[in-house]
PDBQT receptor file of N, H, CA, C and O in Angstrom, charges set to zero:
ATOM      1  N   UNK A   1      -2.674 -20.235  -1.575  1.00  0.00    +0.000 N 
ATOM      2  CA  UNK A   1      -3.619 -19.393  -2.271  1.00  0.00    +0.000 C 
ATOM      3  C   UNK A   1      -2.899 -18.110  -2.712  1.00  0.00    +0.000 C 
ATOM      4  O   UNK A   1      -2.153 -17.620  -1.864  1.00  0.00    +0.000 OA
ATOM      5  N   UNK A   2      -2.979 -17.596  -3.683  1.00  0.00    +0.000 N 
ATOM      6  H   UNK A   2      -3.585 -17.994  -4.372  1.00  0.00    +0.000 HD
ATOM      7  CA  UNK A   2      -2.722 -16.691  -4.270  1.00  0.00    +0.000 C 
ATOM      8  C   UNK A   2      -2.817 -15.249  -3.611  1.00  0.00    +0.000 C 
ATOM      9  O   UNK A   2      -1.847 -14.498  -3.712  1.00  0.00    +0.000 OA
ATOM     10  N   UNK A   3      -3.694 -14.940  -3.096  1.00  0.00    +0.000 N 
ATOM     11  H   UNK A   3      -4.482 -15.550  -3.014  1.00  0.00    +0.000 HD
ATOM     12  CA  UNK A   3      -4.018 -13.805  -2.152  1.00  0.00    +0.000 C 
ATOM     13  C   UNK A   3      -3.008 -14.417  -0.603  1.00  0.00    +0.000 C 
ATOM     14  O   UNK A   3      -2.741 -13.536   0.214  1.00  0.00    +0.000 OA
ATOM     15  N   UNK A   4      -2.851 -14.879  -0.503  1.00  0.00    +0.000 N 
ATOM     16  H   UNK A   4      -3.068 -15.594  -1.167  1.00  0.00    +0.000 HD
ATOM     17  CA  UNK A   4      -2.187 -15.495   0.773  1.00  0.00    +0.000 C 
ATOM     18  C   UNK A   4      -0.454 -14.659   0.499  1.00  0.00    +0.000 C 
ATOM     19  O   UNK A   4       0.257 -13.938   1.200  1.00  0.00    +0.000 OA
ATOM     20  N   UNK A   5      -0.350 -15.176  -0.739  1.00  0.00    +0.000 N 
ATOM     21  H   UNK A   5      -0.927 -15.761  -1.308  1.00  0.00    +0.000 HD
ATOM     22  CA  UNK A   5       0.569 -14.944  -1.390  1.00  0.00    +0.000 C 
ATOM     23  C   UNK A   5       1.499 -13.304  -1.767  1.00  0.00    +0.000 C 
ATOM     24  O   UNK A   5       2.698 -13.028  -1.730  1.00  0.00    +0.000 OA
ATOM     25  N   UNK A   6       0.168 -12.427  -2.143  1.00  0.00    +0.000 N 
ATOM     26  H   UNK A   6      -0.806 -12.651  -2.173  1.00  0.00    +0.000 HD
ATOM     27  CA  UNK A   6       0.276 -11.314  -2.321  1.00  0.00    +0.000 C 
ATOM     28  C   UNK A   6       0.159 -10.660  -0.916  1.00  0.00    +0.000 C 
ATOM     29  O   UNK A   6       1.146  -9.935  -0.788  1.00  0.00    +0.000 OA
ATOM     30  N   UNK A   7      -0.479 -10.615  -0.012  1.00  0.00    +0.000 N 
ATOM     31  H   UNK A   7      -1.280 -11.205  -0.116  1.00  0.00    +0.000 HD
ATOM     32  CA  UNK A   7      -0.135 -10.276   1.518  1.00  0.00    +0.000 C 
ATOM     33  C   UNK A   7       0.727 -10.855   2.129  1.00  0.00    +0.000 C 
ATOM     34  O   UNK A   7       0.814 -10.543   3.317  1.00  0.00    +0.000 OA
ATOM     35  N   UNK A   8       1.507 -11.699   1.704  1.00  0.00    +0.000 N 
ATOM     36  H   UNK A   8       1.436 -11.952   0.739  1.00  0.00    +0.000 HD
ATOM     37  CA  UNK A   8       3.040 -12.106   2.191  1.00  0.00    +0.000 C 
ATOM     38  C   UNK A   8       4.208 -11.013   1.907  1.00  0.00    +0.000 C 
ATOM     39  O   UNK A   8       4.909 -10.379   2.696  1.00  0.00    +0.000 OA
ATOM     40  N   UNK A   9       4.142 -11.034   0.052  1.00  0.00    +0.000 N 
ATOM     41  H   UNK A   9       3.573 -11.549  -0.589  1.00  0.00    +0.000 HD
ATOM     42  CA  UNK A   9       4.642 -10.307  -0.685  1.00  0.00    +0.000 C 
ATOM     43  C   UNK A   9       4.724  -8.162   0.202  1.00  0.00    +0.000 C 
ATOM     44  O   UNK A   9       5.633  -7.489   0.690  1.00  0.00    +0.000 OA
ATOM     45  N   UNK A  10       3.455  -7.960  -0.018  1.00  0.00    +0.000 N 
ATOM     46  H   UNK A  10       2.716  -8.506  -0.413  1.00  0.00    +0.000 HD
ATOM     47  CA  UNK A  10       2.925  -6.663   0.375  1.00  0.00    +0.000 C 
ATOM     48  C   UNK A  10       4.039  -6.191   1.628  1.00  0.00    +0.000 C 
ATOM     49  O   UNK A  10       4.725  -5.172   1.704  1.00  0.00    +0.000 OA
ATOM     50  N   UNK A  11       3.905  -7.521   2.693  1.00  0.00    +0.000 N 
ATOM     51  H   UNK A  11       3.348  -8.349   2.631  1.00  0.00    +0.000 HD
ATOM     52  CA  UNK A  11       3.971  -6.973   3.785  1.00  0.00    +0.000 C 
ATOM     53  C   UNK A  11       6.176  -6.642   3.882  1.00  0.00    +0.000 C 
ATOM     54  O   UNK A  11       6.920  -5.749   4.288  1.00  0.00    +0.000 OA
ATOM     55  N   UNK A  12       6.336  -8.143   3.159  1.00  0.00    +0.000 N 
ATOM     56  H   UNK A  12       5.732  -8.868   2.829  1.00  0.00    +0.000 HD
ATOM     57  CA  UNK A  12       7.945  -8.006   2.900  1.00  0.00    +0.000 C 
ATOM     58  C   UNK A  12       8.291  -6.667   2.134  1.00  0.00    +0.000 C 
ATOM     59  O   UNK A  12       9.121  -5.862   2.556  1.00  0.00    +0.000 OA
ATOM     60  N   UNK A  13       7.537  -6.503   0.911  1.00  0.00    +0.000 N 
ATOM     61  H   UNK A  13       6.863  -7.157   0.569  1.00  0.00    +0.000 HD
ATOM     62  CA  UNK A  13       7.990  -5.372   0.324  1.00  0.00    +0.000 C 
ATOM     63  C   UNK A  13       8.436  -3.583   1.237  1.00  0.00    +0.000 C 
ATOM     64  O   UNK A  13       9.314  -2.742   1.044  1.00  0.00    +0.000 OA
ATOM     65  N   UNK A  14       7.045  -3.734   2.419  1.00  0.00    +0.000 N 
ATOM     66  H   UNK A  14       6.331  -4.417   2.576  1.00  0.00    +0.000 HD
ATOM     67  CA  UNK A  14       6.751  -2.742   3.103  1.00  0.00    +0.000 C 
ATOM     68  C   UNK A  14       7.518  -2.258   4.410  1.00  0.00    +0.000 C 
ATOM     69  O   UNK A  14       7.344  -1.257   5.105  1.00  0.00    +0.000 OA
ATOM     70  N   UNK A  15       8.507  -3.401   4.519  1.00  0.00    +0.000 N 
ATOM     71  H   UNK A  15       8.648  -4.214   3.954  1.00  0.00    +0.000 HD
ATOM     72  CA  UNK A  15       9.262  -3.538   5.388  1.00  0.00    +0.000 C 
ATOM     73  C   UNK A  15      10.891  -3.626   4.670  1.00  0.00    +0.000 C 
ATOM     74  O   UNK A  15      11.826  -4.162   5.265  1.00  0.00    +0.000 OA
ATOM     75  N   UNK A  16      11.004  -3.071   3.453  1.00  0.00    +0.000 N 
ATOM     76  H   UNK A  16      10.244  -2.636   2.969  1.00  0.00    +0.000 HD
ATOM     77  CA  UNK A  16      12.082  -2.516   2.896  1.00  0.00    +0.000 C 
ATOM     78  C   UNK A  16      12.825  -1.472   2.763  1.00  0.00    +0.000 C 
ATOM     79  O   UNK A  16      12.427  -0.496   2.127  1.00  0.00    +0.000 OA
ATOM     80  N   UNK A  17      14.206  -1.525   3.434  1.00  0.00    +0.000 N 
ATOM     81  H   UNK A  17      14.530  -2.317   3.950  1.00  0.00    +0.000 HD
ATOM     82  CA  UNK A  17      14.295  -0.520   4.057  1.00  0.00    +0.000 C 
ATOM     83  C   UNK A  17      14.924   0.881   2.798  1.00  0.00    +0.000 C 
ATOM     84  O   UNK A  17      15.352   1.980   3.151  1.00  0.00    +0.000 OA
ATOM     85  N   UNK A  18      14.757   0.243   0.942  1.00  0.00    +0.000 N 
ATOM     86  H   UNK A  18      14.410  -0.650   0.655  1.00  0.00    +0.000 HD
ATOM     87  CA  UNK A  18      14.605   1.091   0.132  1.00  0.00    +0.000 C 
ATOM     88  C   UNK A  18      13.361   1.986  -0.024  1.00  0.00    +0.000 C 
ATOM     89  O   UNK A  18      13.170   2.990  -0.711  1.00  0.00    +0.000 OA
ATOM     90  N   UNK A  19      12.743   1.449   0.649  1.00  0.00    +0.000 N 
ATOM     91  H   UNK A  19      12.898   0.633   1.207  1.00  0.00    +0.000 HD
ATOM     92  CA  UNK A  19      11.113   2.406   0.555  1.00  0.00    +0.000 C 
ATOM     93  C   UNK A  19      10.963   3.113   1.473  1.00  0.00    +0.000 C 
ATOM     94  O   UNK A  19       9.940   3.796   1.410  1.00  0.00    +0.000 OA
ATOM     95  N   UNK A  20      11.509   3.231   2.242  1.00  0.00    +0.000 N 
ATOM     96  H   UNK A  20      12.340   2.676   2.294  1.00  0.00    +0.000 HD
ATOM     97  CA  UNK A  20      11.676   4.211   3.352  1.00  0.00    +0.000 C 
ATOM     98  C   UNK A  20      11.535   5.508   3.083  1.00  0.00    +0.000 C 
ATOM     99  O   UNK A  20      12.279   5.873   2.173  1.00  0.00    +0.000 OA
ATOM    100  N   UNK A  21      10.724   6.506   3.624  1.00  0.00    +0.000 N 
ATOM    101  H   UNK A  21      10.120   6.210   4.364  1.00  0.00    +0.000 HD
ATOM    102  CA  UNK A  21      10.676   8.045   3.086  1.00  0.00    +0.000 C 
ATOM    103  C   UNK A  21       9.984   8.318   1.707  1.00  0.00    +0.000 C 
ATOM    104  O   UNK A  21       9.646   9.449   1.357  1.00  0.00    +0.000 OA
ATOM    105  N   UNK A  22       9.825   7.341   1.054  1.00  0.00    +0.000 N 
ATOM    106  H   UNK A  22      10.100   6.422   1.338  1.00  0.00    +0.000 HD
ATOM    107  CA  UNK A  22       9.029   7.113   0.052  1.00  0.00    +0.000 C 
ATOM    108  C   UNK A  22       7.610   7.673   0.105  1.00  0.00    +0.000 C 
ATOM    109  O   UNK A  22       7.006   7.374   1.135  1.00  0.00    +0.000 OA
ATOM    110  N   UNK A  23       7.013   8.343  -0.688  1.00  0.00    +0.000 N 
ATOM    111  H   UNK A  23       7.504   8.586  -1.525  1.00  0.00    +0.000 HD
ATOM    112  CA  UNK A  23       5.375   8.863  -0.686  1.00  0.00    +0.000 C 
ATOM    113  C   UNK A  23       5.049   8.512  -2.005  1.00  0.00    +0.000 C 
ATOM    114  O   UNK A  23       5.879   8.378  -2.904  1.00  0.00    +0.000 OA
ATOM    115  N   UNK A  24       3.568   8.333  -2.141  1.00  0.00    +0.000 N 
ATOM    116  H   UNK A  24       2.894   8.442  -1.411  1.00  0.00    +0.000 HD
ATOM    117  CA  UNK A  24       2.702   7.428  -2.919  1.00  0.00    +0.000 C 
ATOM    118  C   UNK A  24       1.769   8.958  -2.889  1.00  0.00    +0.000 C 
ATOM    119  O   UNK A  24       1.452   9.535  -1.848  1.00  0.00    +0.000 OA
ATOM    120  N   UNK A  25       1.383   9.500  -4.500  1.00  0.00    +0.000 N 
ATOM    121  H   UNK A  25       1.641   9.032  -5.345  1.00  0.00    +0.000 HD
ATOM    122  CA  UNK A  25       0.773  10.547  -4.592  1.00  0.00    +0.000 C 
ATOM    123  C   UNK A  25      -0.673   9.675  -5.191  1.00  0.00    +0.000 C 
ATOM    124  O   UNK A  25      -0.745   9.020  -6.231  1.00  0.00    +0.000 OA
ATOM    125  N   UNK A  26      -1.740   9.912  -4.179  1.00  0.00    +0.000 N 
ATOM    126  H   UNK A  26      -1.681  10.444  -3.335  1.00  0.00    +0.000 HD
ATOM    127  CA  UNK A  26      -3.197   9.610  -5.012  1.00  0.00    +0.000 C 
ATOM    128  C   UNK A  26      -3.883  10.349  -5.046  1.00  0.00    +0.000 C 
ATOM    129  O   UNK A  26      -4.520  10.858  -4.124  1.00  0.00    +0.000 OA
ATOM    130  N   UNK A  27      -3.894  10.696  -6.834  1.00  0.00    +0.000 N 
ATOM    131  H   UNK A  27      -3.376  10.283  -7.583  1.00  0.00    +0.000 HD
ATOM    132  CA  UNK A  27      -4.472  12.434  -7.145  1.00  0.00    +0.000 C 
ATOM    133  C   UNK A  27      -6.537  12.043  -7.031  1.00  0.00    +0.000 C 
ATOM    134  O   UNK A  27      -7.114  11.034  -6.627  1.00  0.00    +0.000 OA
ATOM    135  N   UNK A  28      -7.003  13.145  -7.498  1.00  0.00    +0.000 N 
ATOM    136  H   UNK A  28      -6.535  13.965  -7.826  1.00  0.00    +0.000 HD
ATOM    137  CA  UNK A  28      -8.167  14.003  -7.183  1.00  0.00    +0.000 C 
ATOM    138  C   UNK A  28      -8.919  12.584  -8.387  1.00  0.00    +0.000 C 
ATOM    139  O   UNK A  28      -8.274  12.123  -9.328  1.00  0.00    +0.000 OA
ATOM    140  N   UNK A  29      -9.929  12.273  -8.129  1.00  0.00    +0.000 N 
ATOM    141  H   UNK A  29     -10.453  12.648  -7.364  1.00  0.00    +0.000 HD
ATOM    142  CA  UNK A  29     -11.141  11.525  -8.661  1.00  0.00    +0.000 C 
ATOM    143  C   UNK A  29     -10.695   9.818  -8.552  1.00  0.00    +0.000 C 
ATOM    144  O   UNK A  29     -10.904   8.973  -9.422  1.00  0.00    +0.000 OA
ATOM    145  N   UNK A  30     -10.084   9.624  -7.331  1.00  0.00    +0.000 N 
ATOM    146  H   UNK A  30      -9.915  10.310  -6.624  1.00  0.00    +0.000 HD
ATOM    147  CA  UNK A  30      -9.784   8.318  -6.952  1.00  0.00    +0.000 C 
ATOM    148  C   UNK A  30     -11.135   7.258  -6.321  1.00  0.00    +0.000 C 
ATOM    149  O   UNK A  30     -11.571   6.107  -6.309  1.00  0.00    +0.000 OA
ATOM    150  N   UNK A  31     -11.360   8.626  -5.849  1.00  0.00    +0.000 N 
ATOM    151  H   UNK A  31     -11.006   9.562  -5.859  1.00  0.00    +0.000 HD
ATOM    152  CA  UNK A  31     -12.815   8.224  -4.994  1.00  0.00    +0.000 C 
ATOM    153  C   UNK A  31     -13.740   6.690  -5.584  1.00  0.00    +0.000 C 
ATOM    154  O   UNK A  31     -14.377   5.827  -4.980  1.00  0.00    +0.000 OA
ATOM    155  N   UNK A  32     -13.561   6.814  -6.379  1.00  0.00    +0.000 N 
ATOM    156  H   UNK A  32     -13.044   7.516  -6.869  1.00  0.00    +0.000 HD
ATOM    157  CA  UNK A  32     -14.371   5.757  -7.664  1.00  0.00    +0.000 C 
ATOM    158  C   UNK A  32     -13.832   4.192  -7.250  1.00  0.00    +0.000 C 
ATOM    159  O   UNK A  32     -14.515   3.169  -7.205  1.00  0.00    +0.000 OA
ATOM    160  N   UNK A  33     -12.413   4.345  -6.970  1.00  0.00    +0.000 N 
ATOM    161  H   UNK A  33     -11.858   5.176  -7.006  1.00  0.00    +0.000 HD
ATOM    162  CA  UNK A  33     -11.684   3.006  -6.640  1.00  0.00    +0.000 C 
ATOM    163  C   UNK A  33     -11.466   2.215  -5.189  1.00  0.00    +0.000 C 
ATOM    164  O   UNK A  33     -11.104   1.135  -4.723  1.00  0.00    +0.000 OA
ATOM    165  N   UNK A  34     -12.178   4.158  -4.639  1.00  0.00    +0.000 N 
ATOM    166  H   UNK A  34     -12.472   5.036  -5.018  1.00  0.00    +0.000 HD
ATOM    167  CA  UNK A  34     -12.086   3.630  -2.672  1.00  0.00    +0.000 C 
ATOM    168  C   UNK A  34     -10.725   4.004  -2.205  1.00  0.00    +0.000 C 
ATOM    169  O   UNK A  34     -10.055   3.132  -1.651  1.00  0.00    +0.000 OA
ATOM    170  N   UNK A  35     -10.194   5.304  -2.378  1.00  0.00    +0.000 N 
ATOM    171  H   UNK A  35     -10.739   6.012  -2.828  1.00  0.00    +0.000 HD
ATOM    172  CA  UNK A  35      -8.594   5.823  -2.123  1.00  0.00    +0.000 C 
ATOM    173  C   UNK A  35      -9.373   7.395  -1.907  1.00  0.00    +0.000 C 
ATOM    174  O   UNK A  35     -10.365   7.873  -2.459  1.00  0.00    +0.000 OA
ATOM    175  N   UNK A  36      -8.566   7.873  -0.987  1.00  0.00    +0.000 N 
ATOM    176  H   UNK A  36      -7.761   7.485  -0.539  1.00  0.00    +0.000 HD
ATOM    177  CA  UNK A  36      -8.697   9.595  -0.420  1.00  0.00    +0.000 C 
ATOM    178  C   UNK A  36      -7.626  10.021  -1.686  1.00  0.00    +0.000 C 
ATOM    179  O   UNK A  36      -6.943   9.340  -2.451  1.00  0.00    +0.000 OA
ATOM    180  N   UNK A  37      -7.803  11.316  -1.537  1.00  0.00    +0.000 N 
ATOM    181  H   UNK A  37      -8.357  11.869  -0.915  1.00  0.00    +0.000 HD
ATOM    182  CA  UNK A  37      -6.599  12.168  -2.706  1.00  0.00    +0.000 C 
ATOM    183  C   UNK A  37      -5.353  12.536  -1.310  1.00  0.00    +0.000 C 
ATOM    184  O   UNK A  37      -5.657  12.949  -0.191  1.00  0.00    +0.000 OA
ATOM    185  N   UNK A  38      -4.478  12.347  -1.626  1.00  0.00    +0.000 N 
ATOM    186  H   UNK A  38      -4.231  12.011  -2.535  1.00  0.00    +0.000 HD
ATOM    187  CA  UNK A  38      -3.597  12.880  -0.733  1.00  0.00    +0.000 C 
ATOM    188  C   UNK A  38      -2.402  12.353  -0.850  1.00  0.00    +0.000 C 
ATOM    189  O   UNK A  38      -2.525  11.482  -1.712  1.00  0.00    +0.000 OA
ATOM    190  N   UNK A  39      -1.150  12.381  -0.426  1.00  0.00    +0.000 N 
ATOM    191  H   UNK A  39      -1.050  13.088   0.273  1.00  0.00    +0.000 HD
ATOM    192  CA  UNK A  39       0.265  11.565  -0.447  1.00  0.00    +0.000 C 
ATOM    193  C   UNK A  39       0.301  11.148   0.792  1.00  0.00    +0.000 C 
ATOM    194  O   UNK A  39       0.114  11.854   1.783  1.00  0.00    +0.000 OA
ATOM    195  N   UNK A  40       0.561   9.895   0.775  1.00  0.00    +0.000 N 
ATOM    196  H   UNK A  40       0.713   9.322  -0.030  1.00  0.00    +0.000 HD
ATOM    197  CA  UNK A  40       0.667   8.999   1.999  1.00  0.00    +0.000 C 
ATOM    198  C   UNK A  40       2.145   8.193   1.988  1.00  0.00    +0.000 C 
ATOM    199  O   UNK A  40       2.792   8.079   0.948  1.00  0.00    +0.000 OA
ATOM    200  N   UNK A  41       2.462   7.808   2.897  1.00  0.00    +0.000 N 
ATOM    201  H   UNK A  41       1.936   7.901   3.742  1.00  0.00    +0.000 HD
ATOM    202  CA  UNK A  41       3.879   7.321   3.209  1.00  0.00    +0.000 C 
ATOM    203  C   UNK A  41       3.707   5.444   2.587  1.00  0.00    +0.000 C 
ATOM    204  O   UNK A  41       2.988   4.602   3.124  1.00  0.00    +0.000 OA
ATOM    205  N   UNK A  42       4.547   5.235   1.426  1.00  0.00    +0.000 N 
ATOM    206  H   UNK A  42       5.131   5.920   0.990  1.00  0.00    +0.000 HD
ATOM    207  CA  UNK A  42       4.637   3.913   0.961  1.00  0.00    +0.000 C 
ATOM    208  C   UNK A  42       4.517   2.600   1.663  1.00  0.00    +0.000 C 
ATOM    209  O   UNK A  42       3.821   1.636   1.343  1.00  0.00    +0.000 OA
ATOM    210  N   UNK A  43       5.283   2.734   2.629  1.00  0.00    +0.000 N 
ATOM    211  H   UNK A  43       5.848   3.517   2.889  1.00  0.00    +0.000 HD
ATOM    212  CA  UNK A  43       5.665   1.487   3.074  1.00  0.00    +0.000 C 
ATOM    213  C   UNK A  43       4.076   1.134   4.406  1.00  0.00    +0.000 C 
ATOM    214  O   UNK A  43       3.498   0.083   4.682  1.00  0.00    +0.000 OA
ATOM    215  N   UNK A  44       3.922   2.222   4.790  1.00  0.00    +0.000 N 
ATOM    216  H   UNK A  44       4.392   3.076   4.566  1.00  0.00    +0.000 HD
ATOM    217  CA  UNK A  44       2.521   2.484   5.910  1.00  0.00    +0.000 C 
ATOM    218  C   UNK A  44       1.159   1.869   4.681  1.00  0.00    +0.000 C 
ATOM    219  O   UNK A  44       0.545   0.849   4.995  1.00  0.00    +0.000 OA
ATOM    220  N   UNK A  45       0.856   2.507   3.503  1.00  0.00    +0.000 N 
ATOM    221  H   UNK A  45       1.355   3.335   3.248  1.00  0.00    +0.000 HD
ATOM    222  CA  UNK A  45       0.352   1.869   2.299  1.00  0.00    +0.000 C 
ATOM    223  C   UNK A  45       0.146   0.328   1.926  1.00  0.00    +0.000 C 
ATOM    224  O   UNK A  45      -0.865  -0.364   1.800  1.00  0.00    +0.000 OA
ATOM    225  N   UNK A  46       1.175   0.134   1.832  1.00  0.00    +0.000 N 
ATOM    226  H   UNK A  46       1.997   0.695   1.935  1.00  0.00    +0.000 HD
ATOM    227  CA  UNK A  46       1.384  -0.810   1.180  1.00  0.00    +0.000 C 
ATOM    228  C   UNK A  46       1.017  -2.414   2.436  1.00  0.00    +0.000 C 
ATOM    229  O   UNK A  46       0.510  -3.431   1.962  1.00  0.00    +0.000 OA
ATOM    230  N   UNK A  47       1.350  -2.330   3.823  1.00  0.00    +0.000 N 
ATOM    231  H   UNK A  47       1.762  -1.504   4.208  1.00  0.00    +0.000 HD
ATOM    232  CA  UNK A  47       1.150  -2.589   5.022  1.00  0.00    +0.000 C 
ATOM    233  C   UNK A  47      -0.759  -2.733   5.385  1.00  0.00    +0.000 C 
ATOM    234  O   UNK A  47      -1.541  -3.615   5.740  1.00  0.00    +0.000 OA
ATOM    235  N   UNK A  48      -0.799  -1.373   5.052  1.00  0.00    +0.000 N 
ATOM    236  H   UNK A  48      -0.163  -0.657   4.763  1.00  0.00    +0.000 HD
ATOM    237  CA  UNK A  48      -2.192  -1.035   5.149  1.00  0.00    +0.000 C 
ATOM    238  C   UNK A  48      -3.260  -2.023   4.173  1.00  0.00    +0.000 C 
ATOM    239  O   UNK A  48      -4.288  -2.652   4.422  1.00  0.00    +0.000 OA
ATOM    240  N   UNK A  49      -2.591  -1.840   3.180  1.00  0.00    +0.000 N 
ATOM    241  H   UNK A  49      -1.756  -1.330   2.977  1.00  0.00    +0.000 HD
ATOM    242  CA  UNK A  49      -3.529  -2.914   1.651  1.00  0.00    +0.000 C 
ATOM    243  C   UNK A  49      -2.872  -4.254   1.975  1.00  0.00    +0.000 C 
ATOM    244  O   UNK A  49      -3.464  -5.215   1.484  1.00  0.00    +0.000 OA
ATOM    245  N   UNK A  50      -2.083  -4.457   2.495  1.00  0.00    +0.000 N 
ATOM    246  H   UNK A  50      -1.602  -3.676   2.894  1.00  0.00    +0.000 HD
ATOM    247  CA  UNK A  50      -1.984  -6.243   2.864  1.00  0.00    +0.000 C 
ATOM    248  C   UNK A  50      -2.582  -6.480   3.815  1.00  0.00    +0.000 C 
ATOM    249  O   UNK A  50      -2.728  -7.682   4.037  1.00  0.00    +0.000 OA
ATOM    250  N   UNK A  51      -3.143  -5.596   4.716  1.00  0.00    +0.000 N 
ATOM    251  H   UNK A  51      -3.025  -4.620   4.536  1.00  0.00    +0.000 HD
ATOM    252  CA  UNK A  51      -4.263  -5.948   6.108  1.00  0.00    +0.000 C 
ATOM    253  C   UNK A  51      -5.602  -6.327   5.684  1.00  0.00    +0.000 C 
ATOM    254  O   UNK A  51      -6.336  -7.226   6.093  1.00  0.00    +0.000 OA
ATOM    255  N   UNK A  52      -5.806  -5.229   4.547  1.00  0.00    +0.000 N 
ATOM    256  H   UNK A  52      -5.210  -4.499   4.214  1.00  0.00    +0.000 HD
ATOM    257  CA  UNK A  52      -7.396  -5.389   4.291  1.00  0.00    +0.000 C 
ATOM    258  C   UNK A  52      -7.246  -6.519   3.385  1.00  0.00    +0.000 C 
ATOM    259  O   UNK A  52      -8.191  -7.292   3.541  1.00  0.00    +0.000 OA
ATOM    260  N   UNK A  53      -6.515  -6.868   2.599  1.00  0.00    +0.000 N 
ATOM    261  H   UNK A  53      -5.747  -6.240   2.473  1.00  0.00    +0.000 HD
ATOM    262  CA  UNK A  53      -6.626  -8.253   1.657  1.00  0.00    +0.000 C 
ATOM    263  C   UNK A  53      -6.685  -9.514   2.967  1.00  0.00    +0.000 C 
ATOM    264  O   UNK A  53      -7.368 -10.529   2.835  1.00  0.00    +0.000 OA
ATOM    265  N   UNK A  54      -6.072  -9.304   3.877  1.00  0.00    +0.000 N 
ATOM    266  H   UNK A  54      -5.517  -8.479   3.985  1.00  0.00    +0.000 HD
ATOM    267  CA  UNK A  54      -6.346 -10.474   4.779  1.00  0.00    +0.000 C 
ATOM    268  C   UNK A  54      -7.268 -10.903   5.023  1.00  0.00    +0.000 C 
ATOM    269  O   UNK A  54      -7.316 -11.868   5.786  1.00  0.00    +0.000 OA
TER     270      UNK A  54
């Protein structure tokens, strides 16, 4: 399955050790999509959104 697929993907990507120290900026009127405004650490992200797709 396709989603099976992309939380495979997610989780390999997130565990790269180029993304490391990496921050993900999600600015002000996100709210709409279900995201806080704030900079959060990439690889913790990205980990995080392959849990909830599970």
């Amino acid at each position: 399955m396709v989603r099976d697929e992309l939380v495979s993907t997610l989780r390999i990507i997130s565990e790269d050790p180029r993304i490391l120290g990496q921050a993900v900026l999600i600015p002000d009127n996100c709210e709409k999509y279900g995201f806080s405004e704030g900079t959060f650490d990439l690889p913790t992200l990205l980990h995080f959104l392959a849990d909830m797709l599970e």
